[in-house]
Structures are given as structure tokens and as C-alpha cells.
C-alpha positions in Angstrom: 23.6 60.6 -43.6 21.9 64.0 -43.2 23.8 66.8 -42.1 22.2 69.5 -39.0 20.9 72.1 -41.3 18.9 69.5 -43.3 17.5 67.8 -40.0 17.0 71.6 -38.5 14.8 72.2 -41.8 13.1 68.9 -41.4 12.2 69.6 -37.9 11.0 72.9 -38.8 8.0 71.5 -40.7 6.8 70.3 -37.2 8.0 72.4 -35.2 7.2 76.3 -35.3 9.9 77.3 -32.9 13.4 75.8 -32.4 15.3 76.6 -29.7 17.6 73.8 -29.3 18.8 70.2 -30.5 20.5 67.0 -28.8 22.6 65.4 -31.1 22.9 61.5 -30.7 24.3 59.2 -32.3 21.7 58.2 -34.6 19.3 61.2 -34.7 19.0 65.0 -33.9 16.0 65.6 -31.6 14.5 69.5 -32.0 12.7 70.8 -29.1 11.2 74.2 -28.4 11.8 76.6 -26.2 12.3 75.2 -22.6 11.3 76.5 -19.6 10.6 75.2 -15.4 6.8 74.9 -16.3 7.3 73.2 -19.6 5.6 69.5 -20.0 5.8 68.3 -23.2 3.7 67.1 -25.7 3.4 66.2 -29.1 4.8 69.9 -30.7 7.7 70.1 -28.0 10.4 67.9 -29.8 10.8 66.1 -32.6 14.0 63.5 -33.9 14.7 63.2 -37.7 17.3 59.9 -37.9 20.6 60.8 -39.3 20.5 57.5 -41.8 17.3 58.7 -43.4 16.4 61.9 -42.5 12.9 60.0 -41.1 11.0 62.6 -39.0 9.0 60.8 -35.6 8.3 62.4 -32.2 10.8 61.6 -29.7 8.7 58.9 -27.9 8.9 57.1 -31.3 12.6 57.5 -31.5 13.2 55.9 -28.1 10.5 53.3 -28.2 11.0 52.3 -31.7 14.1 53.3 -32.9 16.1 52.3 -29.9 17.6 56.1 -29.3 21.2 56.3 -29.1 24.1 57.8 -27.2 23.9 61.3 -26.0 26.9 63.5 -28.2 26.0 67.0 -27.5 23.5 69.8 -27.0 23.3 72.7 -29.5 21.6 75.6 -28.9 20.2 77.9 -31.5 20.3 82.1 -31.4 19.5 84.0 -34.1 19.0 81.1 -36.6 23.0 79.9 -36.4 23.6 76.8 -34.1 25.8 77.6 -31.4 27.4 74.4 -29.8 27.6 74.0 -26.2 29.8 71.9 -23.8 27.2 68.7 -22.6 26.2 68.7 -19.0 28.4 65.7 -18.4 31.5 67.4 -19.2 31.2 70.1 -16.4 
């Protein structure tokens, strides 16, 4: 099992910015900065498994890994992660 800072540093070989992670229960998957006009696309997130610490898109996690239950979302401010409640909980 990998821990968040070595799937953060993972992710950060894809991705140039990371704003933000959703932890589940069998991978963390790093986006970028999010806004109302963002679409996607192949630099917008990426997962890295937990078991492994296997890098794929987030498409590949779903489709071929199966995905996983939803734990939490953390976002990140000034390199730290900062956990937050998840939207279900309010």
C-alpha cells in the first residue's frame, strides 16, 4: 500500500498542477484545478492504485480497474493536503 504523498508525487509526473484528490478505496485520483467551464481530458486527473502505486487516467481506473468506494476529497493549498468533510456528509 502506497501512502498520499507517494501517490501525490506519482501524480505529479502527469500532472503539472494539483489542486485536489478523491480518495477511494482502492486508488487516489489527482485532478487539476476545477472550475464551471472545465471539461476534462487526458491532463485533468489521473488515479495511481493504492496496492501498486500503478499510474492510469481515471477512465482506465473505472473501466478497467473497477473504481471503488468514494472515502473523501482532499484539497491541496500551499503543497500540504488539507482534508475536507465529503459532500455526502453535509
Amino acid at each position: 500500500m502506497i501512502t498520499l504523498e507517494e501517490a501525490k508525487q506519482i501524480a505529479a509526473e502527469w500532472l503539472s498542477d494539483i489542486s485536489g484528490c478523491t480518495e477511494y478505496t482502492t486508488a487516489y485520483a489527482f485532478y487539476n484545478p476545477r472550475s464551471e467551464d472545465s471539461v476534462g481530458g487526458w491532463d485533468a486527473s489521473v488515479a495511481v492504485l493504492k496496492e501498486s502505486g500503478r499510474r492510469c487516467s481515471f477512465t482506465a481506473f473505472i473501466s478497467d480497474y473497477g473504481g471503488g468506494e468514494m472515502i473523501r476529497e482532499i484539497t491541496f493549498e500551499k503543497g500540504e493536503g488539507k482534508c475536507t468533510e465529503p459532500f455526502w456528509a453535509t
